[in-house]
N, C-alpha and C positions, 0 to 999 in steps of 0.2 A: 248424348248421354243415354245409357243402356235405362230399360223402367226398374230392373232392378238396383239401381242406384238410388233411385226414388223410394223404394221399400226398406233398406239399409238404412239411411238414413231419416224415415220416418216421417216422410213428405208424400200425404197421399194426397191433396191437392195436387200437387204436381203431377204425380205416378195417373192420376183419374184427367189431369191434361193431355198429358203423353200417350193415353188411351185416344184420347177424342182425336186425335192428331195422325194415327199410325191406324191403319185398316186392319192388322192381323188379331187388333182386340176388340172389335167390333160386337163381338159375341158376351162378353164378360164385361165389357163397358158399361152396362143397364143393369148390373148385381150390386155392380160398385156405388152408381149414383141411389141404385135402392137401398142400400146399408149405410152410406152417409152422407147424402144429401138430403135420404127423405128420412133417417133413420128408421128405419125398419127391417130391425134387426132379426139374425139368426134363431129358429126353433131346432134345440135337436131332439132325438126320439128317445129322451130322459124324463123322470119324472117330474113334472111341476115344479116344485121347490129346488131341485140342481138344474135347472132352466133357469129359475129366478136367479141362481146366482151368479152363473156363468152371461147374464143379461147384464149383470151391473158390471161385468167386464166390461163389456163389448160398448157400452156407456164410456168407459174408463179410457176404451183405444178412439173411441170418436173426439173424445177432447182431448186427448194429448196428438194425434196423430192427424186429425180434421180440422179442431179446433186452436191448435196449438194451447193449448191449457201450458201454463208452468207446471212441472212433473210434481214437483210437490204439491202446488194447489188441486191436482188428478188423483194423486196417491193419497192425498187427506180424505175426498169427497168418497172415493172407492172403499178405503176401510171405515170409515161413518157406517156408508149406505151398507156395507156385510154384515159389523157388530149389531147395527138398529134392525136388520131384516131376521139374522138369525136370534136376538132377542140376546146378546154378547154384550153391551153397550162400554162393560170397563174392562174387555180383555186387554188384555198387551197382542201384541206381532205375533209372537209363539203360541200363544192362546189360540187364538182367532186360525192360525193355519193348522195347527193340530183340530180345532171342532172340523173347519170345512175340510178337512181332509175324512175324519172319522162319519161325518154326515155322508157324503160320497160312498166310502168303502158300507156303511150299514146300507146299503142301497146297490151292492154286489160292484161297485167299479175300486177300482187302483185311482190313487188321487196324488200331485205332488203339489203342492202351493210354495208359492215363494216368488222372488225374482231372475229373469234373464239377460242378461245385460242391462243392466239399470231399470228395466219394465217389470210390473208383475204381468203374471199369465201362469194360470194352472195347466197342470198335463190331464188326461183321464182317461182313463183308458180300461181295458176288459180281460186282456189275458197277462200274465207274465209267467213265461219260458222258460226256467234256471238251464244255464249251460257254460263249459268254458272251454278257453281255448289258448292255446300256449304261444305269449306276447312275448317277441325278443326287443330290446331297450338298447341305447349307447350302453348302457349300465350292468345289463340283467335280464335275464333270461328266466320265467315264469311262468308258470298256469293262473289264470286271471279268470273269475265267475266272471258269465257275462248274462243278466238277464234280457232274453227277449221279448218286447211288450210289442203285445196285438191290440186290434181293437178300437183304436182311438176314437175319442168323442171329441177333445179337443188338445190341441198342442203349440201352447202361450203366444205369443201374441204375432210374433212374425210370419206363422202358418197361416193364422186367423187375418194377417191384414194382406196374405198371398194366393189366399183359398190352396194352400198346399205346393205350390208351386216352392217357395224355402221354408223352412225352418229347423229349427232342432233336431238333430237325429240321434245321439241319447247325452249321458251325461258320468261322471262316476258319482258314485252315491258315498256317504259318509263313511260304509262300512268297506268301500275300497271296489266294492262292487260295481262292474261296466253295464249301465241300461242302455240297452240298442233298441231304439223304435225300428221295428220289424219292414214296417213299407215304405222305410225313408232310405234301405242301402237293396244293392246285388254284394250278396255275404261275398263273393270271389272278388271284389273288384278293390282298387287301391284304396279308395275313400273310404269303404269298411275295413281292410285289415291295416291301413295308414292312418286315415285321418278321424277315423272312430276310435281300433281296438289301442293302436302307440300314444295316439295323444290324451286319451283319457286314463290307461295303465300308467300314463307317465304322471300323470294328476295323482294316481293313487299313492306311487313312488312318494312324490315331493312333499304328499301331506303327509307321509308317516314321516318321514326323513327330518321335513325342517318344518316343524310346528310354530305358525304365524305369517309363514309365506303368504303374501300377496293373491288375492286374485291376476293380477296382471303380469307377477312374476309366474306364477302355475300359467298361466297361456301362454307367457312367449317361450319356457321350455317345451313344452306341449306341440305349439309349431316349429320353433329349430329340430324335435323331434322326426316331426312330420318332414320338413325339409332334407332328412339325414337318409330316407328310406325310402323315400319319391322318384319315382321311375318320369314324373310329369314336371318338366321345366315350368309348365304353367302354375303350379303352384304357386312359387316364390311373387309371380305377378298378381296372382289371385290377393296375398297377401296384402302387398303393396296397395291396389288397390281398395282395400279394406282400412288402409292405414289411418287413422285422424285422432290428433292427442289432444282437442279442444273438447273431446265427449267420456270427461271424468269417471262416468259413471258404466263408462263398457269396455272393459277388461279388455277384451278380444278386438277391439280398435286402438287399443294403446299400447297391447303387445305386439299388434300388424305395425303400428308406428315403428315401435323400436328393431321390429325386423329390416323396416325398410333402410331407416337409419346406421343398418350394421352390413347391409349388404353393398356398400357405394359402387364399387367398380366390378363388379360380378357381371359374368355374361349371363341373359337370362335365359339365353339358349343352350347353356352347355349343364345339363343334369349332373355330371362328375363333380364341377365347378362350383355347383351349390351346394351337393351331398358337404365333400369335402370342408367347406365354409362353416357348413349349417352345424358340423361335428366340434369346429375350433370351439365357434360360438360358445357351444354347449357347454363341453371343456370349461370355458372361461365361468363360464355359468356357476355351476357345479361351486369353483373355486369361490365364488360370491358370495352363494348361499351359503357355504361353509361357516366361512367370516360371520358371515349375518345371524345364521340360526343355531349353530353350533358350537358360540364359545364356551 
């Protein structure tokens, strides 16, 4: 088992075995046991109070992810400790992310709160970019804003339990807008003009198109996308291997599910083989969402 299967899945007990066991992490093995065995967690070079609260994260990934906390008994303790620290105590969800986000930005950073695949974890970050660049789709062909964000402080919870090694490289925003974290892609390469610029332009598509679409329905066209313009057979396995529909709450495991589930007899070596597949799919897709969101 690769360690980033251990990360994925949210097993850092294991991932900090699998360290002790393999020689090449020998160097980062002692970061790990110092952040959550002795918990002695992360300072960044922000002021006091977005330290304080970016701390009761980092509280939040030790017991879901060390301690195995129930996610809701983590996710109750996390919003407590933010409403009672920033003096909040009766906001609601939207409340509480619109203050800590406005706390942040009065304090010169970019702030996004919310959740990523079923976890929370804020972004934070120092510059944003505006630029775009012209996305072609199965569908459609377009100029697409794309903001580029410099800077980062922190980026939610997957970066923060891989010290950067994965996570998030951007997202689309509500207003249809592509945020690219800057030092997570090479702009020329397939994973930035594939698996960033098509799969999030294609998020923008489906949320004007079919208002109520799914999270898990927007990622599996997002990746049949990505599959339709992929010069790397490896994809489709990257998928696969991401696949698992017992984890309700992460989109992007349950749309890799249904990928794997549509591909049965596909050669995972022949690129043509999947493009072509990956288009029916789509096609068929399309024809769903139709039915579903636009009678």
């Amino acid at each position: 088992m690769d360690i980033s299967q251990y990360f994925i899945s949210g097993d850092i007990k294991g991932a900090i075995n699998y360290m002790r066991e393999h020689e090449e992490f020998k160097d980062i093995l002692n970061t790990y046991i110092t952040l959550f065995e002795k918990e002695e967690y992360l300072n960044y070079e922000i002021p006091d109070v977005l330290n304080d609260i970016l701390r009761f994260y980092q509280i939040y990934y030790h017991n879901l992810f060390y301690c195995d906390m129930p996610l809701n008994e983590a996710d109750d303790i996390l919003l407590t400790s933010l409403k009672e620290y920033i003096g909040f105590k009766d906001a609601n969800e939207m409340e509480l992310k619109e203050k800590l986000e406005s706390l942040f930005e009065a304090n010169g950073y970019h702030a996004l709160f919310g959740k990523t695949q079923g976890y929370y974890g804020p972004y934070i970050w120092k510059e944003t970019i505006p630029t775009s660049y012209e996305v072609e789709l199965p569908d459609i062909t377009a100029e697409y804003k794309v903001n580029i964000l410099k800077g980062f402080i922190f980026r939610g919870w997957m970066d923060y339990l891989t010290f950067g090694r994965f996570g998030t490289g951007g997202w689309a925003a509500e207003d249809g807008t592509i945020c690219c974290i800057e030092k997570a892609y090479d702009f020329k390469s397939e994973r930035f003009l594939v698996s960033l610029l098509k799969h999030e332009a294609q998020h923008t598509v489906d949320m004007k198109e079919f208002p109520g679409i799914t999270e898990t329905e927007l990622e599996y066209r997002a990746k049949l996308v990505e599959l339709c313009y992929t010069e790397n057979p490896a994809l489709l396995s990257k998928f696969i291997t991401e696949a698992d529909n017992s984890r309700e709450n992460d989109s992007h495991a349950l749309a890799a599910y249904r990928i794997g589930q549509n591909f049965p007899d596909i050669d995972l070596n022949n690129v043509k083989e999947i493009q072509n597949h990956a288009l029916i799919l789509f096609n068929l897709s399309n024809e769903e969402m139709k039915e579903k969101y636009q009678k």
